[in-house]
N, C-alpha and C positions, 0 to 999 in steps of 0.2 A: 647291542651287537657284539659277539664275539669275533674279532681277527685270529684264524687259523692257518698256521705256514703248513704245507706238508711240501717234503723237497723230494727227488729225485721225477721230478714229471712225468718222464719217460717209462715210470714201470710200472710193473702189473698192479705194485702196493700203491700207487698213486689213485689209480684207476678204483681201484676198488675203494679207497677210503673217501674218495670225494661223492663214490655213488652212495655210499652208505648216510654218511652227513645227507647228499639231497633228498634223500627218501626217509629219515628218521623226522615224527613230524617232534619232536623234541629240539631240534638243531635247526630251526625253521630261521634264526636269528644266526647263523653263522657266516660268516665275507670267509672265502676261500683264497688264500694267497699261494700260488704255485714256483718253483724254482727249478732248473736243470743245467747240466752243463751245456745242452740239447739248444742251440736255437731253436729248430725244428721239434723240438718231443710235444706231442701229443699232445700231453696233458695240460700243458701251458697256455692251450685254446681252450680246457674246461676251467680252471681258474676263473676264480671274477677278477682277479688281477695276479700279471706271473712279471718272471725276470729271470734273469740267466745268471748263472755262479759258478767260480771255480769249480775244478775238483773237489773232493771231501778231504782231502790228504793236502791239498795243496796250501801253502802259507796265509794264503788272503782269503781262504774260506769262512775261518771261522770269525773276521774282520767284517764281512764281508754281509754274512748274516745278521749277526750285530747291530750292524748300519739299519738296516733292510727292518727288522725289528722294533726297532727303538722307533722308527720315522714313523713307520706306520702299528706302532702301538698292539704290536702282536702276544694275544693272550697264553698260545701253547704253538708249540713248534715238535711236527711230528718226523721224524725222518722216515727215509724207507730204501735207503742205499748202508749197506753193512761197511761200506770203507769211508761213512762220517762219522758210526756211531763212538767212534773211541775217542775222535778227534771232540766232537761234542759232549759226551760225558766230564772230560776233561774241564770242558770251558763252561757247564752246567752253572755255577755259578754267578758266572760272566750276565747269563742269560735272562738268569732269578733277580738281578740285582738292575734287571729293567723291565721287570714285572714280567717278565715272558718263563714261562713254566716248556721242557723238557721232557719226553716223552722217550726218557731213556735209560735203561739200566745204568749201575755206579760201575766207575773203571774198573774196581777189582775183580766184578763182576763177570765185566765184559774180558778181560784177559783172560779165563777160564775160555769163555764161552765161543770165542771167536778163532781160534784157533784147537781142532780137533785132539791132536795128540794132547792139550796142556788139560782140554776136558776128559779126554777119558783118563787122563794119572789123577788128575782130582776125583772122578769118581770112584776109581780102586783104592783113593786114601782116604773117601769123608765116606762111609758107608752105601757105597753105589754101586758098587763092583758086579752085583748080580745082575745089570743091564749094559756087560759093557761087553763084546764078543772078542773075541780070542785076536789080537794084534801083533804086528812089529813095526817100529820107526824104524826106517830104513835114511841113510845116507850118500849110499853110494850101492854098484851092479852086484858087490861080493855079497853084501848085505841083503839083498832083492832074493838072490839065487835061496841066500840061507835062508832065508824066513817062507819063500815057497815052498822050497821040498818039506817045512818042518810041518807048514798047514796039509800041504797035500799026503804026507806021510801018517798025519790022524783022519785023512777020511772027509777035509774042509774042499770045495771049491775057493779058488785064490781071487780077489780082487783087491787093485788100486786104487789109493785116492791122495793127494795131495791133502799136508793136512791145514790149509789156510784159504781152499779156493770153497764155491759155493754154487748152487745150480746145476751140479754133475758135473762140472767142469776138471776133467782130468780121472775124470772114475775110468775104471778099465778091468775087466773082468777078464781073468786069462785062460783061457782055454785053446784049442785045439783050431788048427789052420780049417777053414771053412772047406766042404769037401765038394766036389763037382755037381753035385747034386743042389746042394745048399745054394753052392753061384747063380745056377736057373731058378730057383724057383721060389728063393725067400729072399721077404726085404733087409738089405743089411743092416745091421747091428753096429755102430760106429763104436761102440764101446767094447765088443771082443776083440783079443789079442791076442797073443801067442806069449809065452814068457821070452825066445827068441829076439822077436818082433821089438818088447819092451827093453829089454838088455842094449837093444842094437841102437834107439832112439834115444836113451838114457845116457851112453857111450860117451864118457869123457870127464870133467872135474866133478864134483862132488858135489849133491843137489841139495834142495832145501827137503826140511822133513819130509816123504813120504813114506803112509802107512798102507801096509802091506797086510791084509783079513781077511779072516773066512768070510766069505761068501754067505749072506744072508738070504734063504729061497722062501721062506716066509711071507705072508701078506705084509704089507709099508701101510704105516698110519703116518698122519699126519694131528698133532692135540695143538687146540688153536687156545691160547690160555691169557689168564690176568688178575691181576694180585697185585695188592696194594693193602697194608696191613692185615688184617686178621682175612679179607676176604681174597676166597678163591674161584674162579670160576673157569670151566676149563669144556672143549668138544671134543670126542678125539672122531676121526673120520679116514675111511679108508681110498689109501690111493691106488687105485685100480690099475689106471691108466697114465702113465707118466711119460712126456716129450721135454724134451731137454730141460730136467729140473723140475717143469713146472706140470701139473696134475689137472689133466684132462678131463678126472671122472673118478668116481668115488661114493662113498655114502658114510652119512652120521651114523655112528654106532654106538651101543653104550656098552661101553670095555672099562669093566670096575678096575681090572688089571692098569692099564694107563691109567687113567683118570689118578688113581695112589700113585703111580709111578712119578707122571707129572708134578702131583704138586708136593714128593719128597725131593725130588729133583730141584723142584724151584724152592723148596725152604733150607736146604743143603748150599745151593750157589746163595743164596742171600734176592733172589732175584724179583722185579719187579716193575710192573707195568705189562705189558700184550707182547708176550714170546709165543713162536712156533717149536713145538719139540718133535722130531722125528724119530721114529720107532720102524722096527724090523723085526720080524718072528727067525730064531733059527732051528734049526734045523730039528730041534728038540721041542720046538715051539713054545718057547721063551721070546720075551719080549727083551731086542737091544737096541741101545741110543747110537742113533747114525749121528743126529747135529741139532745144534739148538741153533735158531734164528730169532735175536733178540729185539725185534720189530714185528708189526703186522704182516702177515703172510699174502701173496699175491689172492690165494683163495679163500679167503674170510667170506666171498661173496657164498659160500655153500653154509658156512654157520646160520648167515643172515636169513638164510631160504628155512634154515631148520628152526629161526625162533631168537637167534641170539646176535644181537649186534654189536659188534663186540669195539668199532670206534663210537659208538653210541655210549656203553659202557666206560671206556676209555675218560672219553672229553667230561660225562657227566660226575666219575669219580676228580679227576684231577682240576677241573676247576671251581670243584664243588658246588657242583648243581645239584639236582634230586638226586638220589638213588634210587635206581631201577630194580625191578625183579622179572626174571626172564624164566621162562620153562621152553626146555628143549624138543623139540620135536623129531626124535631116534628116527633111523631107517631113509631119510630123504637122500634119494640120488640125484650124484650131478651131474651134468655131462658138458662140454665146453665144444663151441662150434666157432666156427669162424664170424666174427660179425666186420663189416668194411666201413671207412671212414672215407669222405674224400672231399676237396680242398682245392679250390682255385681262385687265387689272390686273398680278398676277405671271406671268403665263405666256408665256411664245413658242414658236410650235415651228414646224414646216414640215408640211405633209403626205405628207412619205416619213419620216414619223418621229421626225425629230430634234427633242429638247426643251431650254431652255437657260433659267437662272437667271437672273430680272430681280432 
């Protein structure tokens, strides 16, 4: 029997990696241990056994897990929340040194990686530069002004992003105040803005990094990848459809272009174990790097449909089980519908049937 933690219950990378493990007949021997700050999250009902934790930032987290590990004799610890993975790269040690194995890039790694502006100056200094699209770090409104007019002044549409948030959180694309026509008749857009608009909202001391880019109007990939010494294995697949961050609909592609891009990317940061890289066509239709996500991605379940199980791969490389070999199956599309859970006192189940122990 393998004991498996994977923490942040509550997200979509929960969800997906616990479906992956019940469905790989390889992992038929795995106990799922679940964690959230979430009394309530979700996921902590699909667990075979869960429990509630700090924050990922907060003092007694990483104490906390520790405990929780050691007691119950946990073999690999998957995260899938980006504000533990620093705190536990850190304590990686900690973790090894009671037999619990870490599913997580090394700090130097992650400093790069987790904070946009630090990755794209790494990539203009380690040989990267040709995936990185035209930027400014901005600090404050005088800064904002000057780096729009310079983009709009070559011909780029303008958009914002904060460079440490994730899930589109704070993206903003500036254009032109919506016209009377647009109010009737189209659904809105919560990410257009006015440069106005942003100046006015922005208005006062002096902010933390935000980068101010062209406007990438290209198709958005998403490469679902993993590497672990000489081997590399990598999806990339296109996000068609995107609501807040997360990709609704898409298809497996086979893009020689990424697939190279990815894994000089990942031999450039030193990186390793299951990262998400995100890519943008611009305007020349070149491929640029929006963000790397150094965890399992909410939609791994579209790999899974095309061939490749990639916590499958995961658990069987790092606790040295068989190695596997997988062949891709290019072109499958995904699409995401709504599916309902629902829950009164001990009970959950769905309505196609499925029942599950609270």
């Amino acid at each position: 029997m393998k004991n498996i933690l994977i923490t942040a219950a509550g997200s979509p990378g929960f969800i997906t990696i616990q479906k992956a493990i019940r469905a790989s007949r390889y992992l038929s021997d795995v106990f799922i241990h679940g964690c959230d700050i979430n009394p309530q999250a979700i996921g902590l009902n699909l667990a075979d056994r869960s429990f509630v934790v700090p924050c990922g930032t907060d003092r007694e987290y990483i104490p906390n897990l520790l405990k929780y590990c050691e007691l119950n004799k946990i073999d690999l610890l998957i995260p899938c929340a980006d504000e533990e993975l620093l705190p536990l790269a850190q304590s990686k040690m900690l973790f090894e040194g009671i037999g619990c194995s870490v599913l997580v890039a090394d700090e130097n790694s992650l400093s790069n990686i987790l904070n946009k502006a630090k990755l794209y100056k790494f990539c203009l200094e380690n040989n990267l530069s040709e995936y990185v699209g035209e930027y400014y770090l901005c600090n404050n409104i005088n800064e904002i002004k000057t780096a729009y007019q310079s983009l709009l002044g070559r011909g780029y549409q303008v958009c914002v992003k904060p460079s440490t948030t994730h899930g589109s959180r704070g993206f903003r694309l500036i254009g032109n105040q919506p016209s009377r026509e647009d109010f009737f008749t189209k659904k809105p857009k919560n990410y257009n803005i006015t440069i106005e608009s942003l100046c006015q909202i922005l208005d006062g001391p002096n902010f933390s990094d935000l980068l101010v880019m062209e406007y990438l109007p290209g198709i958005e990939y998403s490469v679902d990848c993993f590497a672990r010494d000489t081997d590399f294995l990598c999806v990339p697949r296109t996000r068609e459809n995107v609501k807040e961050g997360i990709c609704v609909s898409g298809k497996t592609v086979m893009n020689k272009d990424l697939i190279k891009a990815s894994e000089k990317i990942y031999n450039q940061l030193n990186l390793s174990y299951n990262t998400n890289i995100q890519f943008k066509y611009d305007l020349h239709g070149k491929p640029k790097l929006l963000e790397i996500n150094p965890r399992f991605s909410g939609t791994m379940e579209h790999c899974r449909a095309a061939g490749v199980n990639f916590v499958e791969v995961a658990i069987h490389e790092i606790l040295n089980m068989k190695k596997l070999d997988y062949k891709v199956n290019w072109g499958v599309k995904m699409t995401r519908v709504w599916s309902e859970m629902f829950q009164n006192k001990d009970a959950l189940w769905t309505l196609d049937g499925g029942h599950y122990d609270v």
